[in-house]
C-alpha positions in Angstrom: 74.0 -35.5 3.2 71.3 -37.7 4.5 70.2 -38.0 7.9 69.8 -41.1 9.8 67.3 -41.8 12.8 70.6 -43.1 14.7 72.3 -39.5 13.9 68.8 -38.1 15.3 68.6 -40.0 18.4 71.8 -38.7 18.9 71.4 -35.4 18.1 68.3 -35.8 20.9 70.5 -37.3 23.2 73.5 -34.7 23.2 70.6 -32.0 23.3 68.7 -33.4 26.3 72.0 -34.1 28.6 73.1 -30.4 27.8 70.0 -29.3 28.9 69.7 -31.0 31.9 73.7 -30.0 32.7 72.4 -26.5 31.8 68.9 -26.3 33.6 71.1 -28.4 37.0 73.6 -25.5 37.3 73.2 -22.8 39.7 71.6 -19.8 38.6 73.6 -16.6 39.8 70.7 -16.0 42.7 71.8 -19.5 44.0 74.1 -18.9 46.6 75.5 -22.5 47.3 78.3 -23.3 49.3 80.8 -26.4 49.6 79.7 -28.3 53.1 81.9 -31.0 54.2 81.3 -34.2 53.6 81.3 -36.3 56.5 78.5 -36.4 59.1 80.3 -34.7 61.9 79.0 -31.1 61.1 75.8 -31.8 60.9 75.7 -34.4 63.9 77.7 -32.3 66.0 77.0 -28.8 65.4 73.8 -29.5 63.3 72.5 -30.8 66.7 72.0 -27.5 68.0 71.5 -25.1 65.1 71.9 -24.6 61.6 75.0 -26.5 60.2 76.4 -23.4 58.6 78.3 -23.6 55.6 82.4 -22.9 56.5 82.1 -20.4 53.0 80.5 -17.5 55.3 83.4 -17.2 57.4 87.2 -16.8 57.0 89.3 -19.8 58.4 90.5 -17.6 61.1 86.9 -16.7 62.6 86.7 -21.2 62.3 90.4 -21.4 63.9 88.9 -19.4 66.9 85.3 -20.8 67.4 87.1 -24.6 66.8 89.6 -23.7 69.9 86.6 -21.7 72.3 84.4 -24.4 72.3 84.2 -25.1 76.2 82.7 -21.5 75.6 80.7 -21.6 72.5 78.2 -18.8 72.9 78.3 -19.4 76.8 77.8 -23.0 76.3 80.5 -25.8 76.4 79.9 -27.8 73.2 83.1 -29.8 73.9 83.8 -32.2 71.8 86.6 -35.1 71.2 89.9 -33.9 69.3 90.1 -36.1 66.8 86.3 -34.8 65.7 87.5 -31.5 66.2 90.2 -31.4 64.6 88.0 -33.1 61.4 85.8 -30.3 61.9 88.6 -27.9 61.8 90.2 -29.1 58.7 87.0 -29.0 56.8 86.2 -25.8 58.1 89.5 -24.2 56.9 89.5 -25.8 53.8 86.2 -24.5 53.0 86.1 -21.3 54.8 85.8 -17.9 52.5 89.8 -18.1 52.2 90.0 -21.6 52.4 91.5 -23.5 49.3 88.3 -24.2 47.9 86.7 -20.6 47.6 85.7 -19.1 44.6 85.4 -16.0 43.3 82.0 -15.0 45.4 83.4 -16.8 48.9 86.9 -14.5 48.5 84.7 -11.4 48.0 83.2 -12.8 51.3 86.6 -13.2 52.7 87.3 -9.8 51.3 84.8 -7.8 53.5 85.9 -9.5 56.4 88.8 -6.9 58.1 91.8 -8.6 58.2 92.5 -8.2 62.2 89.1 -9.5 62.9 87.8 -12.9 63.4 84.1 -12.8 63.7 82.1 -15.6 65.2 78.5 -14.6 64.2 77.7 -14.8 60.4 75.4 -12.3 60.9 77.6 -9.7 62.1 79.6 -10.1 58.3 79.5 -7.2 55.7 78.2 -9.9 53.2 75.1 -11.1 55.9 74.2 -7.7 56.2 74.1 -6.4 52.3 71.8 -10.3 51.5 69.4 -9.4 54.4 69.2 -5.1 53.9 65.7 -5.5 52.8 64.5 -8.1 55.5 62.1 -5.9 57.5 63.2 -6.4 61.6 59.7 -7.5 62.5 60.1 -10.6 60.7 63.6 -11.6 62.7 60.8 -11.5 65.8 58.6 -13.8 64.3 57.9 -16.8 66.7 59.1 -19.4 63.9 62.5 -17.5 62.9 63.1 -15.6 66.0 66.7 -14.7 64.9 68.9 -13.9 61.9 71.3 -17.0 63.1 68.2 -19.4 62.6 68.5 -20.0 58.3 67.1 -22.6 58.6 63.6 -21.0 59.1 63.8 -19.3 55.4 66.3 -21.3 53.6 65.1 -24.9 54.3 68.3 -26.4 52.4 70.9 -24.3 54.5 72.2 -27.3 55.8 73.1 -28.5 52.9 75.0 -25.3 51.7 72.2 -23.8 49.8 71.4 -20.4 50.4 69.5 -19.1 47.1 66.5 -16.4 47.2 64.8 -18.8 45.0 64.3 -21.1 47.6 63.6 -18.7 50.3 60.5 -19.8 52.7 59.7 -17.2 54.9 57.5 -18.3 57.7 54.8 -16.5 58.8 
C-alpha cells in the first residue's frame, strides 16, 4: 500500500477539524447554558442586570417573575406583551425543565422543591453548592457587591457561560 500526499493532506485535514471539534467543546468545568436568541433578554432585562441564563431556574419560578413584573424586586419593569410573552416562551423553553434541558439543567430542576418557585438564583440548591467555597468578604467587594451580580466574575454570563475557567474575580 503506497501513500499518496493527497491521502496525507487528507489525513491532516480530518485530524485538524477533529481537533478543533474536540479542543471547541466544553470541558466538564464549563457550565454553559442555552440563552435565547433574540435581543429582547438582553435589551430588556440585560438593561438592568445580568441577562441570566433561563437554565438556572425552573419554568415555574420564569412563569411567576414573567407575570410580577409591575413588581420586579420592588421595581416596575413593565414591559409590552407581545415582548413578554417572547420572553416567556424562551424562558420556559429553556428553563432547567424546559424542553431543552439536559442532563446537568434537570439536576438543577431537580433540587428545586417542587411547590416552590424561587425568584433569586442565588437562593437555588445548585447556586449555593457552585459558590460554597466563595469566602463572604468577596460578595462585599465594591466591584461585585452581590452574589446576583455574575457578571463581575464570569465576564461571559450573558452569554450563557458560567465556567470556573473563566472566572475573574475582581479585586
Amino acid at each position: 500500500m503506497s501513500i499518496t500526499w493527497k491521502s496525507l493532506a487528507i489525513l491532516g485535514v480530518s485530524v485538524g477539524l477533529t481537533g478543533l471539534w474536540i479542543g471547541n467543546a466544553p470541558a466538564d468545568d464549563e457550565a454553559v447554558f442555552p440563552m435565547p436568541r433574540g435581543k429582547a433578554l438582553v435589551n430588556e432585562c440585560g438593561s438592568c442586570h445580568t441577562a441570566y441564563a433561563p437554565g438556572l431556574l425552573p419554568a415555574r419560578s420564569w412563569r411567576k417573575m414573567l407575570s410580577e413584573l409591575d413588581n420586579h424586586f420592588g421595581e416596575d419593569v413593565s414591559v409590552q406583551e407581545p415582548v413578554r410573552l417572547a420572553l416567556l416562551k424562551d424562558h420556559e423553553d429553556m428553563a432547567a425543565d424546559g424542553a431543552f434541558a439536559d442532563m446537568r439543567m434537570r439536576r438543577i430542576a431537580g433540587s428545586v422543591p417542587a411547590n416552590a418557585a424561587p425568584q433569586r438564583i442565588t437562593d437555588t440548591a445548585f447556586f449555593k453548592f457552585m459558590h460554597d467555597e466563595v469566602p463572604k468578604s468577596f460578595w462585599r467587594r465594591k466591584a461585585i457587591g452581590t452574589p446576583a451580580n455574575c457578571i463581575a466574575c464570569h465576564p461571559r454570563a450573558n452569554a450563557g457561560h458560567y465556567g470556573e475557567r473563566e472566572v475573574r474575580i475582581p479585586k
